[in-house]
Biopython code that builds the backbone (N, CA, C, O; Angstrom):
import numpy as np
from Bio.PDB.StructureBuilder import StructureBuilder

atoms = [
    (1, "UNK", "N", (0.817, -1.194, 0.000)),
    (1, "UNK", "CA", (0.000, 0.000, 0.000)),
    (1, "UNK", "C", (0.862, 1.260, 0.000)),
    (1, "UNK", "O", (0.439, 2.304, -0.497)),
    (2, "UNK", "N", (2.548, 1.126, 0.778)),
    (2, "UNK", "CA", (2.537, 2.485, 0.750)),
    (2, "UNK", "C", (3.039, 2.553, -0.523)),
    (2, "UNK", "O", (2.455, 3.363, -1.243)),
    (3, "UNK", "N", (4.285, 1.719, -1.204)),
    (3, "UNK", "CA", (4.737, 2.104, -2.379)),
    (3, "UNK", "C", (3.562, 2.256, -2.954)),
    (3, "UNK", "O", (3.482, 3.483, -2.894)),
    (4, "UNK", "N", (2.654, 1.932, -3.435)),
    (4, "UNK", "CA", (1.511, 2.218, -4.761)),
    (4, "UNK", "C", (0.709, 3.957, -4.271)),
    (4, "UNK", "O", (0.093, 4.736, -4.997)),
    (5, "UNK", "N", (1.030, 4.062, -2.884)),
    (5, "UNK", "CA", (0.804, 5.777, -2.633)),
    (5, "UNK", "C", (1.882, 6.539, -2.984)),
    (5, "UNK", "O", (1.743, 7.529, -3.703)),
    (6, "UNK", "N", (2.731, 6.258, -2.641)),
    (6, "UNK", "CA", (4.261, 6.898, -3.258)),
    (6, "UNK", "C", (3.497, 7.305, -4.996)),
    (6, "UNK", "O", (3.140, 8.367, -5.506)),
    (7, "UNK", "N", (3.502, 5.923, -5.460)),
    (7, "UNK", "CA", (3.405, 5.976, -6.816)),
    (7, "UNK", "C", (2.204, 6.952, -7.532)),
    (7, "UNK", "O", (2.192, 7.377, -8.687)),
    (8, "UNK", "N", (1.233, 7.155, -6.488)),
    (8, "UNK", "CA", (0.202, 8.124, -6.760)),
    (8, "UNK", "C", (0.735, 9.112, -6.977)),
    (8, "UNK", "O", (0.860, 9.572, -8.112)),
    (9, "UNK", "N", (1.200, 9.696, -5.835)),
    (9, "UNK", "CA", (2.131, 10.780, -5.330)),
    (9, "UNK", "C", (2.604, 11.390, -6.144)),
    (9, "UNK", "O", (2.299, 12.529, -6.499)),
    (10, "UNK", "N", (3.601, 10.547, -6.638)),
    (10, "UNK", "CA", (4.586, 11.032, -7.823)),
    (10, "UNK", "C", (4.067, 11.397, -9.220)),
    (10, "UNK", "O", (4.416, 12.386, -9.864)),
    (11, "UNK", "N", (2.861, 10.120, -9.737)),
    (11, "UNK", "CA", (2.637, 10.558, -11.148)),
    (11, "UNK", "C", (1.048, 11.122, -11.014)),
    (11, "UNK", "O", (0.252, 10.949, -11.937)),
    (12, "UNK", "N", (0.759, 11.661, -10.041)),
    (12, "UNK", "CA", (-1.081, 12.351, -10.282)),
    (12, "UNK", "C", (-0.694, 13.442, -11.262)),
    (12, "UNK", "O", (-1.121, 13.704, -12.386)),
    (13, "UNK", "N", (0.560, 14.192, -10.245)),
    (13, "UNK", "CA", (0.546, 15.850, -11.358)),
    (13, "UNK", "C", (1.653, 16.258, -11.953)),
    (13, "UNK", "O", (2.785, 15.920, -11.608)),
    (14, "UNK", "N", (1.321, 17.158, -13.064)),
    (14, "UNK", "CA", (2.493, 17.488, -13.573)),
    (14, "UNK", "C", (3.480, 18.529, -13.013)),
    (14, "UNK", "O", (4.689, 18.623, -13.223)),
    (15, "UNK", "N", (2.710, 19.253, -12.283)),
    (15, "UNK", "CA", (2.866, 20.049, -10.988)),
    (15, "UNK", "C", (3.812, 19.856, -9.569)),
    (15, "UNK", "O", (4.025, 18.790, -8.991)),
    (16, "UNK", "N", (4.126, 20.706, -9.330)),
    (16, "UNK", "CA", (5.405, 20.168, -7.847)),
    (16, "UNK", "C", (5.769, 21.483, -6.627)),
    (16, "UNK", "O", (6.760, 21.634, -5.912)),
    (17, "UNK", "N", (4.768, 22.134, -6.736)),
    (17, "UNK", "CA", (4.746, 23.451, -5.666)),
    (17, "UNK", "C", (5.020, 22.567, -4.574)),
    (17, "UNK", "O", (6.135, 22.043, -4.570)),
    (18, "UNK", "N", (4.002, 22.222, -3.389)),
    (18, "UNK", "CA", (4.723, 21.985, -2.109)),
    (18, "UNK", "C", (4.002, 20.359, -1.590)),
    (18, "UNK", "O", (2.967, 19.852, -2.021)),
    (19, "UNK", "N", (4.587, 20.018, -0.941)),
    (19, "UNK", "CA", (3.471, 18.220, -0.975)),
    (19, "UNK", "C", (4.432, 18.211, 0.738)),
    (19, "UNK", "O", (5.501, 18.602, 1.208)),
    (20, "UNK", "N", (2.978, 17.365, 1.220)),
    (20, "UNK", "CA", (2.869, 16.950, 3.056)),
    (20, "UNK", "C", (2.800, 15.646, 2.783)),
    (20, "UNK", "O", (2.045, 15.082, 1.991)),
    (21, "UNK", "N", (4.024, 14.969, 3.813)),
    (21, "UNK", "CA", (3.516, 13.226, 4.119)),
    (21, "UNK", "C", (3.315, 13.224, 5.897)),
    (21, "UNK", "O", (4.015, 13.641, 6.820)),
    (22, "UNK", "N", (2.384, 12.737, 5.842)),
    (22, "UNK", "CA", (1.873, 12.486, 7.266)),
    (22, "UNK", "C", (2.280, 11.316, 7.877)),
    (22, "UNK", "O", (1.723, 10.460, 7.190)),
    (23, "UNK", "N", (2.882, 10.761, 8.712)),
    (23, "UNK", "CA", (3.084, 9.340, 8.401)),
    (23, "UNK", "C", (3.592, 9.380, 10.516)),
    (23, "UNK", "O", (3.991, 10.453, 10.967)),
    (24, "UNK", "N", (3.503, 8.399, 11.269)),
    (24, "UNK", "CA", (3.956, 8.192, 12.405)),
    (24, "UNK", "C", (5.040, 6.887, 12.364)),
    (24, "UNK", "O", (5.740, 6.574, 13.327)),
    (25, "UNK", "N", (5.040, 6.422, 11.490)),
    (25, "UNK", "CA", (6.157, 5.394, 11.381)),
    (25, "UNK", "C", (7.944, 6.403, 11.077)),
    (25, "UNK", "O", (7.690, 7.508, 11.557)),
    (26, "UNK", "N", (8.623, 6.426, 10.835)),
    (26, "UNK", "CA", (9.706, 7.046, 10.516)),
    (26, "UNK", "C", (10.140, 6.562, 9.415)),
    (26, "UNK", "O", (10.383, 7.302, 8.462)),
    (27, "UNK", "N", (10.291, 5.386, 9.371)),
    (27, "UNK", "CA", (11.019, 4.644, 8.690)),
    (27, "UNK", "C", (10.263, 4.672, 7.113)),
    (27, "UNK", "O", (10.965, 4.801, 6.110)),
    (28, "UNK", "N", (9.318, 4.587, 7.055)),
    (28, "UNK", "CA", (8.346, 4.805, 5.979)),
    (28, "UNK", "C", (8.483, 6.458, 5.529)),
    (28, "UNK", "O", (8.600, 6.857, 4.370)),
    (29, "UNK", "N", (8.444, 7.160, 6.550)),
    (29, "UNK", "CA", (8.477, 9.014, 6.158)),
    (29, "UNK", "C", (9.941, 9.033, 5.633)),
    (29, "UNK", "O", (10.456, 9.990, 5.054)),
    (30, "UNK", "N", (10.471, 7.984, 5.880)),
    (30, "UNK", "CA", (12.345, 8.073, 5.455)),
    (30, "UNK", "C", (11.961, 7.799, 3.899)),
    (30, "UNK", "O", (12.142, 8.530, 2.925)),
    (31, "UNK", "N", (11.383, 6.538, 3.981)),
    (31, "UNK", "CA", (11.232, 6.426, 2.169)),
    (31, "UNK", "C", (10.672, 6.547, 1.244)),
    (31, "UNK", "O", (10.902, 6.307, 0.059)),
    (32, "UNK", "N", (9.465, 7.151, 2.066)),
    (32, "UNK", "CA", (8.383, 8.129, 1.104)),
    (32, "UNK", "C", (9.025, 9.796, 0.491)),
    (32, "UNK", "O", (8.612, 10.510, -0.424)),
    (33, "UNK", "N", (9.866, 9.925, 1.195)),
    (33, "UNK", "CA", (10.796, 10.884, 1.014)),
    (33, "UNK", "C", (11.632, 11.022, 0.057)),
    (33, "UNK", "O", (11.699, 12.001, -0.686)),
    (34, "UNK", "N", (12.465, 9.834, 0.014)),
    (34, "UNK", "CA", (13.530, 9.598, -0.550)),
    (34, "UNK", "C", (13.165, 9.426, -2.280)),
    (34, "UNK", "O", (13.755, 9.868, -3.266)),
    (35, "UNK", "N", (11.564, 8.336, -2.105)),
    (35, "UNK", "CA", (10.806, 8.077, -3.220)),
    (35, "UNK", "C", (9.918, 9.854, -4.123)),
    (35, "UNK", "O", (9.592, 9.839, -5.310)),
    (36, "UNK", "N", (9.799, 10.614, -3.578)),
    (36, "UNK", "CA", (8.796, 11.703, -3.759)),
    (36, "UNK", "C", (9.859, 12.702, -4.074)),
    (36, "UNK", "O", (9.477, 13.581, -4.847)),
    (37, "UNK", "N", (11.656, 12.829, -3.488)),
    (37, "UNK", "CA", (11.771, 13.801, -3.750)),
    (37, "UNK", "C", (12.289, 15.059, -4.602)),
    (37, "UNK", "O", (13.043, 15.987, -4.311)),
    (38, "UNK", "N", (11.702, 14.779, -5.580)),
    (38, "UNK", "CA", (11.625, 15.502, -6.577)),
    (38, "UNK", "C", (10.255, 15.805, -7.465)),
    (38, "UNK", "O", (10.033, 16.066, -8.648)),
    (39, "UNK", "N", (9.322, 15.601, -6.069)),
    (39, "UNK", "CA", (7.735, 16.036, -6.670)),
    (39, "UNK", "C", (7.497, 17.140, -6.175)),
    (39, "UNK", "O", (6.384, 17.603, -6.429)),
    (40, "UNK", "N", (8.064, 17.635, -5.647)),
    (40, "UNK", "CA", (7.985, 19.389, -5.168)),
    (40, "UNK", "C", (9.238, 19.930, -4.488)),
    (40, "UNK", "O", (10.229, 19.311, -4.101)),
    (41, "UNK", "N", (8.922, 21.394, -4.428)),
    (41, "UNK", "CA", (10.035, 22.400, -3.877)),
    (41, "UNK", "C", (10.315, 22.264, -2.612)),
    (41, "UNK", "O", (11.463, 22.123, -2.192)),
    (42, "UNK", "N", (8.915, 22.305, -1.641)),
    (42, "UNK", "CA", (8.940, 22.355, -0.207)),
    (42, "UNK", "C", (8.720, 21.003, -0.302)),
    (42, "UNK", "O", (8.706, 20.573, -1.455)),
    (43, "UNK", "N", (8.452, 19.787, 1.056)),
    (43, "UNK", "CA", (8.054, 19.345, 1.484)),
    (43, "UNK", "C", (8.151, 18.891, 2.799)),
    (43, "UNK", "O", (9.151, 18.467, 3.378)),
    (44, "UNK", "N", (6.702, 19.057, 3.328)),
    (44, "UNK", "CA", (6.327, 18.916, 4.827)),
    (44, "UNK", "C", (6.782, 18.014, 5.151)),
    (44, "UNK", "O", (7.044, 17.201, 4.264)),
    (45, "UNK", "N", (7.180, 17.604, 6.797)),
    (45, "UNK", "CA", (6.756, 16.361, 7.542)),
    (45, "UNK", "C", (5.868, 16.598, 8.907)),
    (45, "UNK", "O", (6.143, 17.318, 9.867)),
    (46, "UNK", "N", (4.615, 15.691, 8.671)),
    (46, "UNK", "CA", (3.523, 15.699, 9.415)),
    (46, "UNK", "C", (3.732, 17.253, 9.438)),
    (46, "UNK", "O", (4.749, 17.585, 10.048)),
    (47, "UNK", "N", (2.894, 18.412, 8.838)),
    (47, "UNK", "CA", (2.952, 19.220, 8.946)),
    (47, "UNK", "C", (1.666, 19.839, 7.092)),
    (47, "UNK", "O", (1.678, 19.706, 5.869)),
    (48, "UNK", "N", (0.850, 20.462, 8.166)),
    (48, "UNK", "CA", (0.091, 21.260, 6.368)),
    (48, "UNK", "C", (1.103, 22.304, 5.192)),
    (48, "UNK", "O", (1.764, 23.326, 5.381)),
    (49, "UNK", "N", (0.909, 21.712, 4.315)),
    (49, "UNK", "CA", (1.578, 22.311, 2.817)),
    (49, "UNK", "C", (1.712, 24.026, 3.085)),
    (49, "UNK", "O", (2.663, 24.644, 2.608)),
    (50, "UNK", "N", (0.911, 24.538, 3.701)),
    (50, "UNK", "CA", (0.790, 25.700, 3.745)),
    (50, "UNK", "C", (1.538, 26.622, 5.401)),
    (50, "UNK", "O", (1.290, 27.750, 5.827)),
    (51, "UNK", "N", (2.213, 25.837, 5.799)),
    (51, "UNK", "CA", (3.181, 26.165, 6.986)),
    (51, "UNK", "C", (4.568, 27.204, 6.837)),
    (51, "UNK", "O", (5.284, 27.535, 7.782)),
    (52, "UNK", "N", (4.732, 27.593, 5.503)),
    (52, "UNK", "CA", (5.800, 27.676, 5.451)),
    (52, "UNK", "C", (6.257, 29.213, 6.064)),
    (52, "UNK", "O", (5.307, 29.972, 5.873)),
    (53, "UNK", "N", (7.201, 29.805, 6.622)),
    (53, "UNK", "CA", (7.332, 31.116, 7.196)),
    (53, "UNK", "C", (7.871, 32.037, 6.019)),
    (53, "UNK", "O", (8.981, 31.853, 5.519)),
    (54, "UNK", "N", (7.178, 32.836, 5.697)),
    (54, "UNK", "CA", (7.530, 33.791, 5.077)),
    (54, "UNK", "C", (9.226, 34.622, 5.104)),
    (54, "UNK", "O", (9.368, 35.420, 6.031)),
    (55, "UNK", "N", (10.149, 34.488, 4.372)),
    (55, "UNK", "CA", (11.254, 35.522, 5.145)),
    (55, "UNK", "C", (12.241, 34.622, 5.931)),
    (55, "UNK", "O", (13.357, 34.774, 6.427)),
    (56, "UNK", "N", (11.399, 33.685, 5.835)),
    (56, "UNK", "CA", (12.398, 32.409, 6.456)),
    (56, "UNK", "C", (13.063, 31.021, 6.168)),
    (56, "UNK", "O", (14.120, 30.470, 6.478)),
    (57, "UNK", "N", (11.598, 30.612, 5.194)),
    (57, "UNK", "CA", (11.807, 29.335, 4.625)),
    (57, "UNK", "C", (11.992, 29.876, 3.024)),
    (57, "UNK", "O", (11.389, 30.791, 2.462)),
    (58, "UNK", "N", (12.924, 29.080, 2.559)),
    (58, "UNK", "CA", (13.312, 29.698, 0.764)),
    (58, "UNK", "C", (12.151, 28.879, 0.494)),
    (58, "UNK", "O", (11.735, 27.972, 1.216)),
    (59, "UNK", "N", (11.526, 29.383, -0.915)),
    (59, "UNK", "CA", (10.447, 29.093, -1.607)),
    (59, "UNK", "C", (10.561, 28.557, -2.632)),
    (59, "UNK", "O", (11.543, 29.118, -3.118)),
    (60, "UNK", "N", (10.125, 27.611, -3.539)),
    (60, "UNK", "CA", (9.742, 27.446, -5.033)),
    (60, "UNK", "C", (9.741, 26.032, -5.316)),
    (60, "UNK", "O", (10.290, 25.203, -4.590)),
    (61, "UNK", "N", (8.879, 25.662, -6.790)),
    (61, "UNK", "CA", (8.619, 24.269, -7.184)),
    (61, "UNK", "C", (9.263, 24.063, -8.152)),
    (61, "UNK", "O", (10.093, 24.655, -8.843)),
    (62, "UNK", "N", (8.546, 22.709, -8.101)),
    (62, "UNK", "CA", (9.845, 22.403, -9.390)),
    (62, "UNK", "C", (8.775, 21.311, -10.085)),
    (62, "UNK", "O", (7.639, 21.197, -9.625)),
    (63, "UNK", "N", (9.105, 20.743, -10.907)),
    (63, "UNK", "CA", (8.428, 20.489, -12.490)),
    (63, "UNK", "C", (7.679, 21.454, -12.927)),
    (63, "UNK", "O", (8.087, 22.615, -12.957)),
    (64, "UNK", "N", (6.242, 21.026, -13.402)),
    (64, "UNK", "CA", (6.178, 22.627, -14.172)),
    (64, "UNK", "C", (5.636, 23.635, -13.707)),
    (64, "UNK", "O", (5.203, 24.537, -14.423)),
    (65, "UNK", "N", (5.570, 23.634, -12.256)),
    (65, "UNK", "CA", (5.800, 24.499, -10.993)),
    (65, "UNK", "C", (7.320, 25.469, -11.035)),
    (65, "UNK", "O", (7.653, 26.068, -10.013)),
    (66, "UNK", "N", (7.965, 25.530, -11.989)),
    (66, "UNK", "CA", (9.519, 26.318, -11.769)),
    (66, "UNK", "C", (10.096, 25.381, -11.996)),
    (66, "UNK", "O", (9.803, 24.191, -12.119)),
    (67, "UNK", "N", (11.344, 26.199, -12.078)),
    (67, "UNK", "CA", (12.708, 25.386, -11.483)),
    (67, "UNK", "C", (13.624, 24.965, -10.429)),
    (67, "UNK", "O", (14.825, 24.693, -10.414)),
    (68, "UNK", "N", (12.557, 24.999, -9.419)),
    (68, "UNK", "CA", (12.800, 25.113, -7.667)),
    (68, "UNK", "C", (13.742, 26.342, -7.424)),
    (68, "UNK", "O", (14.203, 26.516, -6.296)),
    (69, "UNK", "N", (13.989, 27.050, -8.272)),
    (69, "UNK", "CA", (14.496, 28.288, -7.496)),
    (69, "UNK", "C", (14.423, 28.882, -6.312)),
    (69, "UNK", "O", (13.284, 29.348, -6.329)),
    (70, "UNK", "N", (14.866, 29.147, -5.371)),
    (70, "UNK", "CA", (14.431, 29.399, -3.432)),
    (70, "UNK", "C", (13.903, 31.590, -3.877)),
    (70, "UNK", "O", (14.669, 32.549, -3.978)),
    (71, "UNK", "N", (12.577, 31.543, -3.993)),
    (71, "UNK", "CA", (12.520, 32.929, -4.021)),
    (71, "UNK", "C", (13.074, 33.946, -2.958)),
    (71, "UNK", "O", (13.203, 35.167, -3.042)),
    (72, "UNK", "N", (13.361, 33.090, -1.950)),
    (72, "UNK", "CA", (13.773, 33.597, -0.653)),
    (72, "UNK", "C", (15.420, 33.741, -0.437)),
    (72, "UNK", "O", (15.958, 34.557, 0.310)),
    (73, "UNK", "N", (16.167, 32.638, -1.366)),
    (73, "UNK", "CA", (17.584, 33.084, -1.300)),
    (73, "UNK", "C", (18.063, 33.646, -1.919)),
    (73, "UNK", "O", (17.750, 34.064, -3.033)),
    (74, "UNK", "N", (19.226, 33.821, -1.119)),
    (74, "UNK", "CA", (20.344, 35.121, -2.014)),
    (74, "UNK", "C", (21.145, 34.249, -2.992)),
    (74, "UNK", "O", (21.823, 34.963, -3.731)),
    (75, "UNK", "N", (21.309, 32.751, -3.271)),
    (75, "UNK", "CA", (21.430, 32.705, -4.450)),
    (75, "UNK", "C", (20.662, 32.717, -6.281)),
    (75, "UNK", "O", (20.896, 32.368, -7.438)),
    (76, "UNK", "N", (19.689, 33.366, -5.446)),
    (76, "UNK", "CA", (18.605, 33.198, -6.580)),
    (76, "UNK", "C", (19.348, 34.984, -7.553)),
    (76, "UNK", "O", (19.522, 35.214, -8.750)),
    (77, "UNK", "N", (19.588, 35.868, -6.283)),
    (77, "UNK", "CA", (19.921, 36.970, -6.970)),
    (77, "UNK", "C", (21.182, 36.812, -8.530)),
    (77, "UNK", "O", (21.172, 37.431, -9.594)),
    (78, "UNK", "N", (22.114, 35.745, -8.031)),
    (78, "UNK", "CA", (22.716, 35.805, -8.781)),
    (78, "UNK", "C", (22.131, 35.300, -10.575)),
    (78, "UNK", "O", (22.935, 35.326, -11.507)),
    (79, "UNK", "N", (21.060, 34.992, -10.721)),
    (79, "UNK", "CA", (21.027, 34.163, -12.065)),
    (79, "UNK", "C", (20.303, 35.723, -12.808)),
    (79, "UNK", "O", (20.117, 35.604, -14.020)),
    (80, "UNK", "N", (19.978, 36.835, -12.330)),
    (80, "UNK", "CA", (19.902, 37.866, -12.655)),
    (80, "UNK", "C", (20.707, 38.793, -12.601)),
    (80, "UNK", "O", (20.229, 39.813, -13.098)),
    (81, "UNK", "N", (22.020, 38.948, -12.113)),
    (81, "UNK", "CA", (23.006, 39.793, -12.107)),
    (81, "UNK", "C", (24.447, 39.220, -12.487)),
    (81, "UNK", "O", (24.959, 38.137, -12.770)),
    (82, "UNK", "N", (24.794, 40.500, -12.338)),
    (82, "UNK", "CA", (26.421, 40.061, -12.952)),
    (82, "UNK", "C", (27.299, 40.569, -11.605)),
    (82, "UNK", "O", (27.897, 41.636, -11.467)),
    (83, "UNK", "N", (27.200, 39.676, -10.853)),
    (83, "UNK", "CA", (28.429, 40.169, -9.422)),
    (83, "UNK", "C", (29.626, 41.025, -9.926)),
    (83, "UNK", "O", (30.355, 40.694, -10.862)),
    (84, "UNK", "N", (29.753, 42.257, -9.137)),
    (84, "UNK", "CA", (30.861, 42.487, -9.109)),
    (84, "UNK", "C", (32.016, 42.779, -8.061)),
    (84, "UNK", "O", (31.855, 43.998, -8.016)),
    (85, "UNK", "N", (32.906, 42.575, -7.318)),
    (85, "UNK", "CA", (33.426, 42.952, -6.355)),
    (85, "UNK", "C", (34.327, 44.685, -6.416)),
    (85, "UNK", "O", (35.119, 44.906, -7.332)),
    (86, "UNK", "N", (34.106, 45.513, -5.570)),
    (86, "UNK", "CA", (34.589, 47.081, -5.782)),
    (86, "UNK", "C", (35.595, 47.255, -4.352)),
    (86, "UNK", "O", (35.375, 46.943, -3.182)),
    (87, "UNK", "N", (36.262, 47.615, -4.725)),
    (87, "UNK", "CA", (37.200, 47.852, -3.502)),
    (87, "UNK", "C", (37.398, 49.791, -3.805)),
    (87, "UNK", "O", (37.406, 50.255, -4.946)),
    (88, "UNK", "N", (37.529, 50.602, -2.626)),
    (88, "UNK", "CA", (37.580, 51.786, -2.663)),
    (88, "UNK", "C", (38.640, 52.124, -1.239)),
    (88, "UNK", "O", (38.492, 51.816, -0.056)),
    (89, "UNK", "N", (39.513, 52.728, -1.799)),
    (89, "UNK", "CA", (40.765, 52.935, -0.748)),
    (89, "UNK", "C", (40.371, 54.594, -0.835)),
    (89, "UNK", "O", (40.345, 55.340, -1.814)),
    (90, "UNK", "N", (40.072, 54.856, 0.629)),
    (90, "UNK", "CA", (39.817, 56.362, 1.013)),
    (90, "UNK", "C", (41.472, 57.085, 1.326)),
    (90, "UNK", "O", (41.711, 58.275, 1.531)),
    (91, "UNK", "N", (42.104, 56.349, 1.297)),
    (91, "UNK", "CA", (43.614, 56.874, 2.027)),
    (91, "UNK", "C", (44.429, 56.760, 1.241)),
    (91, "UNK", "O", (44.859, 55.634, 0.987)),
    (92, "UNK", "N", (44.990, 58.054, 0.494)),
    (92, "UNK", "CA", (45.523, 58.267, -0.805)),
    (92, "UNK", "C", (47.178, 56.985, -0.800)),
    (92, "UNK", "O", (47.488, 56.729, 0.363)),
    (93, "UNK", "N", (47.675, 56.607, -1.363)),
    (93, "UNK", "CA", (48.741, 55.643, -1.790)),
    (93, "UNK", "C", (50.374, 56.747, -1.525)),
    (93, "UNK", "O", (50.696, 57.796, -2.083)),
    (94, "UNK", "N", (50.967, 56.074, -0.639)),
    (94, "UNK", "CA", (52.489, 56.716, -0.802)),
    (94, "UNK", "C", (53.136, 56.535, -2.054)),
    (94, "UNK", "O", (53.744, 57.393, -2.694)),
    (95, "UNK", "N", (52.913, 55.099, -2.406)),
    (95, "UNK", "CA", (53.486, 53.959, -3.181)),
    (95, "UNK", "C", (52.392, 53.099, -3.850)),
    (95, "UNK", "O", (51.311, 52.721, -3.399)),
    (96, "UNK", "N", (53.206, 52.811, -5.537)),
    (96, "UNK", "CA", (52.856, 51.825, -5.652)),
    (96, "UNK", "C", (53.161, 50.556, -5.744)),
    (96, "UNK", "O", (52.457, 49.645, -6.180)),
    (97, "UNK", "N", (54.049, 50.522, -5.394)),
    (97, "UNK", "CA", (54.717, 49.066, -4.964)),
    (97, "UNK", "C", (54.959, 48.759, -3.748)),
    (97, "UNK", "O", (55.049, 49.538, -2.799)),
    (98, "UNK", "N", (55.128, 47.026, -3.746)),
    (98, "UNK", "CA", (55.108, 46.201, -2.714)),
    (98, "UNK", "C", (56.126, 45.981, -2.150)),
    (98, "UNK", "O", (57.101, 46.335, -2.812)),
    (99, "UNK", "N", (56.467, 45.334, -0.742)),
    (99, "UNK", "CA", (57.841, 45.519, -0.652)),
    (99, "UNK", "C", (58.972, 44.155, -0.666)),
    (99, "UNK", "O", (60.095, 43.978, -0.193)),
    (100, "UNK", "N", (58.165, 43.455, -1.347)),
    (100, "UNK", "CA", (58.888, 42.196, -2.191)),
    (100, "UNK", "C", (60.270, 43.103, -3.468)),
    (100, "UNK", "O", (61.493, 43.076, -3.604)),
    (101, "UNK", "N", (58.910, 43.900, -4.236)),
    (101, "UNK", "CA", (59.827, 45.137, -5.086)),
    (101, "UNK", "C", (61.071, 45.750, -4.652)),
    (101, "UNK", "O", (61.863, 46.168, -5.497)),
    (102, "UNK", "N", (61.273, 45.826, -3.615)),
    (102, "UNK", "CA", (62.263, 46.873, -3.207)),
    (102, "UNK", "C", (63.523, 46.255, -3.308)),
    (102, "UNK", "O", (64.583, 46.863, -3.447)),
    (103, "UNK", "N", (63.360, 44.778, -3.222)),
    (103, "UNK", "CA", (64.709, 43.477, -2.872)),
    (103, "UNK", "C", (65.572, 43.440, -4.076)),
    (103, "UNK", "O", (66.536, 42.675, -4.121)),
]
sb = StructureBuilder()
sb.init_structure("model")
sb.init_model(0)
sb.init_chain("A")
sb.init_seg("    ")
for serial, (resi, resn, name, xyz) in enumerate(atoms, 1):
    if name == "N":
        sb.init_residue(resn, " ", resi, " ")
    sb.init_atom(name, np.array(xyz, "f"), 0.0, 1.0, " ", f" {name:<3s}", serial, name[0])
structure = sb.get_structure()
């Protein structure tokens, strides 16, 4: 029974926003897990789909729910920008050389 729920699980939708397994065994929530996970972005344990904390928990689905992107992390910023690192020295230079140079 449980694999053939697993198997529900997995092929009902084409969809993968957020999915809850309820389960009091462990050992079963271990491999209903392991079996499911890649049917959604979030997923609960013993806990409603709709728990998630705003600002806290990264967000997003995956099949044709997204590309599980975390709307909530800071690596999401990067697939829209071009990082750059800026360094700004307020304290004008005596020198420009090092003192490896001097030898």
């Amino acid at each position: 029974a449980v694999v053939s729920t697993q198997s529900t699980g997995d092929s009902t939708s084409p969809y993968g926003l957020t999915g809850s397994i309820f389960c009091k065994d462990r050992t079963i929530l271990d491999e209903t897990h392991k079996a499911l996970r890649h049917t959604a972005g979030n997923i609960y344990f013993n806990d409603k789909s709709t728990g998630s904390v705003v600002g806290q928990q990264p967000f997003g689905g995956s099949r044709a729910s997204g590309t599980n992107d975390k709307a909530v992390s800071l690596n999401l910023i990067s697939k829209w920008t071009s990082p750059q690192a800026i360094k700004e020295n307020l304290v004008p230079l005596a020198s420009h050389t090092y003192p490896y140079m001097e030898q």
